[in-house]
PyMOL CGO cylinders between C-alpha atoms (Angstrom):
from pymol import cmd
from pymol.cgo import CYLINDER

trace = [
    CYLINDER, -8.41, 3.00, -11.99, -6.04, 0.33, -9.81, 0.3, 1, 1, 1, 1, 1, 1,
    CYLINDER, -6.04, 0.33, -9.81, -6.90, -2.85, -8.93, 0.3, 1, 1, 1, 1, 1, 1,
    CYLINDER, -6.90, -2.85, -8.93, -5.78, -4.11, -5.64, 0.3, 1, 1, 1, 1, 1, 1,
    CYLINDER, -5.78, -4.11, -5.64, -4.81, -7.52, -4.12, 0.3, 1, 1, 1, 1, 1, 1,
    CYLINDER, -4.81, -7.52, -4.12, -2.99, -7.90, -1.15, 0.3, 1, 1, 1, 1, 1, 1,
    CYLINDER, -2.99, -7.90, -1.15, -1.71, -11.26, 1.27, 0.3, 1, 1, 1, 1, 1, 1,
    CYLINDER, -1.71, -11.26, 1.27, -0.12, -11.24, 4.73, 0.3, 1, 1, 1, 1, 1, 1,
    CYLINDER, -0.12, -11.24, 4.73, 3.34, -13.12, 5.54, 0.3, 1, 1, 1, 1, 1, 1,
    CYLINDER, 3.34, -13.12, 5.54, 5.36, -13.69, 9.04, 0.3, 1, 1, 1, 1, 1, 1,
    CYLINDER, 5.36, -13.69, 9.04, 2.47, -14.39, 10.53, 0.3, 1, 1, 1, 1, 1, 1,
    CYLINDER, 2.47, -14.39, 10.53, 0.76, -11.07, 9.70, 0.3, 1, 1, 1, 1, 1, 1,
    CYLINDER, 0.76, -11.07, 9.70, 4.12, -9.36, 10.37, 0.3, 1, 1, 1, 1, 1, 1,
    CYLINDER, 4.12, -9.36, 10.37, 3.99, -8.53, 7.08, 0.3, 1, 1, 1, 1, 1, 1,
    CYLINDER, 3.99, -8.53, 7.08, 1.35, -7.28, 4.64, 0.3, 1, 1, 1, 1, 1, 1,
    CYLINDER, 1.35, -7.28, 4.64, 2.41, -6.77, 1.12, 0.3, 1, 1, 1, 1, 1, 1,
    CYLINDER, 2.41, -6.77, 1.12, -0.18, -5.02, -1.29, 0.3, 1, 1, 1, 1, 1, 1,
    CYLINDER, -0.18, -5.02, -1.29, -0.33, -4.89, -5.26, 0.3, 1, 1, 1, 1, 1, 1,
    CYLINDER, -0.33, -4.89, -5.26, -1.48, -2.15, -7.16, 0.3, 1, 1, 1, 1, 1, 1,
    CYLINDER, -1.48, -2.15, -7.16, -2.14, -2.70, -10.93, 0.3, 1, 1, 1, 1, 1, 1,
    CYLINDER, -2.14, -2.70, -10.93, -3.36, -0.26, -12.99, 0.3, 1, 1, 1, 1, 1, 1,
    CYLINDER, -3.36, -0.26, -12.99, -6.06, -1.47, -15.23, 0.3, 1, 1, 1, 1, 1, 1,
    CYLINDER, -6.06, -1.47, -15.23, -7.09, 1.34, -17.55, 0.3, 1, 1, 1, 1, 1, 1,
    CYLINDER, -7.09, 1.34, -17.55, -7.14, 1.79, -21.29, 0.3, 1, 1, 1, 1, 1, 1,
    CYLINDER, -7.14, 1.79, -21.29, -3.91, -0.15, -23.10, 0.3, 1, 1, 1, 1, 1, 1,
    CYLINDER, -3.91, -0.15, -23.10, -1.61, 1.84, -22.78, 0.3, 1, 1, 1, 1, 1, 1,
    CYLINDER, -1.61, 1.84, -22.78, -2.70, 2.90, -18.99, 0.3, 1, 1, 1, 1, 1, 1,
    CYLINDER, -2.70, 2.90, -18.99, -2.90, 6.31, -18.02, 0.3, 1, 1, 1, 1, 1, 1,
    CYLINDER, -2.90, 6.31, -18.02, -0.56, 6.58, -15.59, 0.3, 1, 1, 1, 1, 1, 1,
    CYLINDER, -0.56, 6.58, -15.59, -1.54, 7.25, -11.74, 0.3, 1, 1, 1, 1, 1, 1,
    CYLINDER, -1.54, 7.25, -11.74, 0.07, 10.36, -10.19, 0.3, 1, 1, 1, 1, 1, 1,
    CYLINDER, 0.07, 10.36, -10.19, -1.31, 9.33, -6.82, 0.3, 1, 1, 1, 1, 1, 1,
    CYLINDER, -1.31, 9.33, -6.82, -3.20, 7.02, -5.12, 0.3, 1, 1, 1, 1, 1, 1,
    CYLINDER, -3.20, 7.02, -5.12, -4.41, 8.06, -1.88, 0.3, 1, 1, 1, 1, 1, 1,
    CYLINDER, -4.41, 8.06, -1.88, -5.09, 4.23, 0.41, 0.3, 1, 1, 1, 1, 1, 1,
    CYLINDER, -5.09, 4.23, 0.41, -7.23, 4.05, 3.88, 0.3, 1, 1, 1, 1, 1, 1,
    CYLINDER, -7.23, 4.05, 3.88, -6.69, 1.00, 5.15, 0.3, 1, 1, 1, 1, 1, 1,
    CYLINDER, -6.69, 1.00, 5.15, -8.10, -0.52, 8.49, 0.3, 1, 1, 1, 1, 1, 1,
    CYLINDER, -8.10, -0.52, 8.49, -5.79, -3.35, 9.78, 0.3, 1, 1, 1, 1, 1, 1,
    CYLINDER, -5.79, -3.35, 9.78, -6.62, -6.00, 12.19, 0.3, 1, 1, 1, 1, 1, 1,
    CYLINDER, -6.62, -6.00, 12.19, -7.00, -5.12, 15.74, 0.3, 1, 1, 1, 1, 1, 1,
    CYLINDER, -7.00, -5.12, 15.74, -3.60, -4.98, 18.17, 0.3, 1, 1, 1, 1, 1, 1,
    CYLINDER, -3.60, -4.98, 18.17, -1.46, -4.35, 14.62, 0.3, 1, 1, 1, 1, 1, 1,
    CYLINDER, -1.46, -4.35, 14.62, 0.58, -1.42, 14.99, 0.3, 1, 1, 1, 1, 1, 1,
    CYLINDER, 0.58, -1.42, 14.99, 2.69, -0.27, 11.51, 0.3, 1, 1, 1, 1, 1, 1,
    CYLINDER, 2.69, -0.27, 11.51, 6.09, 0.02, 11.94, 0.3, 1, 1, 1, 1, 1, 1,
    CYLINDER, 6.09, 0.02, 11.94, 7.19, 1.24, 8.64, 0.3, 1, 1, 1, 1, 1, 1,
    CYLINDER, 7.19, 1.24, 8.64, 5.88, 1.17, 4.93, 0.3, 1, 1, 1, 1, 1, 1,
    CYLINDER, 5.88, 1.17, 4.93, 7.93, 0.79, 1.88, 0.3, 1, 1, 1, 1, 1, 1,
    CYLINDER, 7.93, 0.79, 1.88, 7.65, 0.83, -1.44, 0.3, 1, 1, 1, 1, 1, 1,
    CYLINDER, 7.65, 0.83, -1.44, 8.88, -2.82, -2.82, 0.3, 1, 1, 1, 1, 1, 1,
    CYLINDER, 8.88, -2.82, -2.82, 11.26, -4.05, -4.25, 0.3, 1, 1, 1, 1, 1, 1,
    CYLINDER, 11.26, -4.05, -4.25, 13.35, -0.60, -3.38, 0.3, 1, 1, 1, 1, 1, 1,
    CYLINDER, 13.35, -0.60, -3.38, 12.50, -0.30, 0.12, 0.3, 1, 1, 1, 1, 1, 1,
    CYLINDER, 12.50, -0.30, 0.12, 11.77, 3.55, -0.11, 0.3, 1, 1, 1, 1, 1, 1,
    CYLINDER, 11.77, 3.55, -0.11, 9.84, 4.80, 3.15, 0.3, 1, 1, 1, 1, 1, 1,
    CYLINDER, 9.84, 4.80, 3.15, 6.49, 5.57, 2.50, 0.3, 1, 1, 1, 1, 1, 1,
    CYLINDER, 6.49, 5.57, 2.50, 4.99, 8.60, 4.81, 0.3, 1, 1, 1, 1, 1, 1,
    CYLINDER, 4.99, 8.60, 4.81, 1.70, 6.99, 6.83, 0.3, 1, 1, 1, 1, 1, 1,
    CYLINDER, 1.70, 6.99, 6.83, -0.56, 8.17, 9.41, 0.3, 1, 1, 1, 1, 1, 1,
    CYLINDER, -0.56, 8.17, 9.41, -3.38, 6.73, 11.55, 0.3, 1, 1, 1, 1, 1, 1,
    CYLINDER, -3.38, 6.73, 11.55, -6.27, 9.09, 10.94, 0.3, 1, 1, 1, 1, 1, 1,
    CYLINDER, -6.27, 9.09, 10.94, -8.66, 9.62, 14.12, 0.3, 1, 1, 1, 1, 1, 1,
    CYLINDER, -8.66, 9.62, 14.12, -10.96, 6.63, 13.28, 0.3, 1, 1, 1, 1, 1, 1,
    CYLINDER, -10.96, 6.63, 13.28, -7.90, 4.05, 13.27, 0.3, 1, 1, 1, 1, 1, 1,
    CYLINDER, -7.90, 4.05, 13.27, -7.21, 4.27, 9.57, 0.3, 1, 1, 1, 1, 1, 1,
    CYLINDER, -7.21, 4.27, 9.57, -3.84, 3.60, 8.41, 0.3, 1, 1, 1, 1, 1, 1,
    CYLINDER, -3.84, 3.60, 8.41, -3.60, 6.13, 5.48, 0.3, 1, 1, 1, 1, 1, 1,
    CYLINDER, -3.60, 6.13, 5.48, -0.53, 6.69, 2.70, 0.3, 1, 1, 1, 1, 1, 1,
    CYLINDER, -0.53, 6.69, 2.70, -0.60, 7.39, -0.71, 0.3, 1, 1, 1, 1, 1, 1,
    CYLINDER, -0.60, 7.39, -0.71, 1.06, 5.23, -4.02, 0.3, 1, 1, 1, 1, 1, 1,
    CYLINDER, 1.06, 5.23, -4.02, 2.45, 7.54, -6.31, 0.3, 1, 1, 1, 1, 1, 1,
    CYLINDER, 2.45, 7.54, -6.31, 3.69, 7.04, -9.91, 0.3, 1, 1, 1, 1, 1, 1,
    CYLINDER, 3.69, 7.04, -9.91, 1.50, 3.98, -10.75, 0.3, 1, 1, 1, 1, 1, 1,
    CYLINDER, 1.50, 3.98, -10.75, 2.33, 3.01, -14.34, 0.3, 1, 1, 1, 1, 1, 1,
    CYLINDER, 2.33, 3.01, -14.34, 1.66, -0.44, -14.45, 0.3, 1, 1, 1, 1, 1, 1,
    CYLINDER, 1.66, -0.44, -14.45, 2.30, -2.47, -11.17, 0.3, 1, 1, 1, 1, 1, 1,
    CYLINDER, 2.30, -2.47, -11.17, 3.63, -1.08, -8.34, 0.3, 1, 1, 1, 1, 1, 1,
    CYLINDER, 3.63, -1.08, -8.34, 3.65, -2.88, -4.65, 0.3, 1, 1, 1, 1, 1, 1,
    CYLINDER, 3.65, -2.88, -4.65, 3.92, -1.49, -1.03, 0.3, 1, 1, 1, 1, 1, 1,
    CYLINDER, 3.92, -1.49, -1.03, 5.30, -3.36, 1.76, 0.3, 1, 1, 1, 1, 1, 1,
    CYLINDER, 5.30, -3.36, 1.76, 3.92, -2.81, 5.80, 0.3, 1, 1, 1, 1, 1, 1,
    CYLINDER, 3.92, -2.81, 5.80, 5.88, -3.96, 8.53, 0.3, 1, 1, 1, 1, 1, 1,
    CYLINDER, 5.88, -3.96, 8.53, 3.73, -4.54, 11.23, 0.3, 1, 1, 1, 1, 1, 1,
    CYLINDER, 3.73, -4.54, 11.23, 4.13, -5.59, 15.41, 0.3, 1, 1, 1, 1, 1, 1,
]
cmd.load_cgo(trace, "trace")
């Protein structure tokens, strides 16, 4: 289980979320975390990376206007980065 915070910057340019796994000590790591995320209306994603290493993360916009990507390798903490217009 991963517990999820998240803040905008850039005047909502920017959305950065954390992921922070939360189960037994030590956590079990997450293989994959699959995210469906509705953002505010007129915000198109550019890109989404994987933070701090700026790795491309593969998204799509499902039918319903779902941005949707999956976190892999959660050990601990890991954060994702979207660029938005």
């Amino acid at each position: 289980m991963c517990v999820v915070s998240g803040y905008t910057r850039d005047a909502g340019k920017e959305i950065v979320l954390s992921f922070l796994n939360v189960q037994e000590n030590p956590p079990i790591p997450v293989p994959e975390l699959s995210v469906r995320l509705r953002l505010p209306e007129n915000t198109d994603v550019n890109q989404i990376l994987s933070v701090p290493d700026d790795v491309p993360v593969p998204y799509e916009l499902d039918s319903r206007g779902y941005t949707c990507f999956t976190v892999r390798n959660i050990e601990l903490f890991r954060m994702i980065r979207l660029e938005c217009s």
